[in-house]
N, C-alpha and C positions, 0 to 999 in steps of 0.2 A: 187647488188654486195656487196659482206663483205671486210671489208678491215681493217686489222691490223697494229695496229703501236707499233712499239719497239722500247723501249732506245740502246743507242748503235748503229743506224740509219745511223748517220754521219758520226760516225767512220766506220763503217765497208762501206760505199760509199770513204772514202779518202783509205782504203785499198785496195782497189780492181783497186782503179786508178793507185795502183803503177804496179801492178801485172794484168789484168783484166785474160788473159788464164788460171792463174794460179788456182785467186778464183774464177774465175765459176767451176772449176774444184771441187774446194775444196767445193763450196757448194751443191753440188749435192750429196754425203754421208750427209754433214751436213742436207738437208732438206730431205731426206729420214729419219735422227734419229728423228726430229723434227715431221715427219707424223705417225712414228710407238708410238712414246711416245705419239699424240694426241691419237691415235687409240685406245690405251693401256687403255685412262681414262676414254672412253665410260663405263656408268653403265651397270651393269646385271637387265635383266626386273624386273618390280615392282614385286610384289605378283600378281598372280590371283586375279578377283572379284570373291569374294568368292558364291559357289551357280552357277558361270557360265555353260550354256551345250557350250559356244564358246572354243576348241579343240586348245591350242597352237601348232603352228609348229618349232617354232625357228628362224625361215627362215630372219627377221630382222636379229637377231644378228649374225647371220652366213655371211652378206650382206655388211658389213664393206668393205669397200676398200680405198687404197691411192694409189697414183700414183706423182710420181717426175716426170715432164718433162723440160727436157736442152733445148733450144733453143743458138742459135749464141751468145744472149745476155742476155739471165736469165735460170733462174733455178725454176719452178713453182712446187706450191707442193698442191695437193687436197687431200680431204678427205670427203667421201661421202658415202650415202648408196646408192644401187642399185636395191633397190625393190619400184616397182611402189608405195607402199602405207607409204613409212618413211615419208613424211611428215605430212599424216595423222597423224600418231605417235608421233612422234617426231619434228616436223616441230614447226616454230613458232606460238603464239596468234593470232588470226583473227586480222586483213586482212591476215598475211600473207606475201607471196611472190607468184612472179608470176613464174612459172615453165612449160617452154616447153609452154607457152601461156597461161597457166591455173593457177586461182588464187587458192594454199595451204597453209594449216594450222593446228593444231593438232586440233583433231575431240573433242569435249565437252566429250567426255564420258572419254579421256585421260588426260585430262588437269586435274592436281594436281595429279594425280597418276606418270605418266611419266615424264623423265624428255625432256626436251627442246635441239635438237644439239646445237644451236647455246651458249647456256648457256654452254655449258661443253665445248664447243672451247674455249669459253671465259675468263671461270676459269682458263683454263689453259695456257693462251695466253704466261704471263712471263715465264714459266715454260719450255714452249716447244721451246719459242727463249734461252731461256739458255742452251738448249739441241742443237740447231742450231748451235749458237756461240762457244759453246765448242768443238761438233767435226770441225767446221770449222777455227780454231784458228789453234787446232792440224795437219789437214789436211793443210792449206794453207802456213803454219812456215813450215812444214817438207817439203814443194815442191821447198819454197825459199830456203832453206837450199841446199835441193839437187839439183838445178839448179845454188846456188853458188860454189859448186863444180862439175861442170862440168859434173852431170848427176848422181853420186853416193850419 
């Protein structure tokens, strides 16, 4: 399991105590902006090896997906590819991770051509909670506002 941590942590836990319907509300755009801005900073494939007869299809880059899910009490937010072989690709250095039971890893012939998912989540970890925090600041103020007047 990966797990991220952001400045700003504390605060936005003493916020949400005051209001909690308000900002689960509010971060569920926020962590939507926060997975399309991850999505966004996925590279374009390397160059071909040059000389190859292997035929690209695309079909990696085409296989991006995220997905926000709201529960009662959070707001999760993923970002993954959905073709059996990303982690050959893209996947971390040997050993790896374990997936669906099976140990993956980016295959020798990729490794220093391609780059790494978890390396460009990482890059952009502050980047994409700044983009969290911003729409959820804007979203969670505007709700307080409009519930301290009465609905307008």
């Amino acid at each position: 399991m990966i797990e991220l941590e952001f400045d700003g942590y504390e605060e936005l836990k003493a916020t949400i105590a005051l209001a909690p319907d308000l900002a689960l509300k509010a971060a569920s755009p926020a962590m939507s902006d926060a997975m399309t801005f991850l999505q966004g900073q996925i590279p374009e494939y390397p160059a071909a090896i040059p000389d190859s007869r292997y035929k690209r299809t695309g079909l990696l880059g085409r296989r991006w997906t995220t997905e926000v899910e709201n529960t009662p009490v959070s707001v999760i937010g993923t970002i993954g590819n959905n073709t059996p072989y990303a982690p050959w690709v893209v996947g971390p250095e040997y050993p790896g991770l374990v997936i669906n039971g099976r140990e993956m890893y980016q295959a020798k012939v990729h490794a220093d051509r391609w780059w790494q998912f978890m390396d460009v989540i990482e890059a952009h970890e502050s980047e994409a909670w700044k983009e969290f925090t911003d729409t959820f600041w804007d979203e969670f103020l505007t709700a307080m506002r409009k519930q301290a007047n009465g609905g307008r």
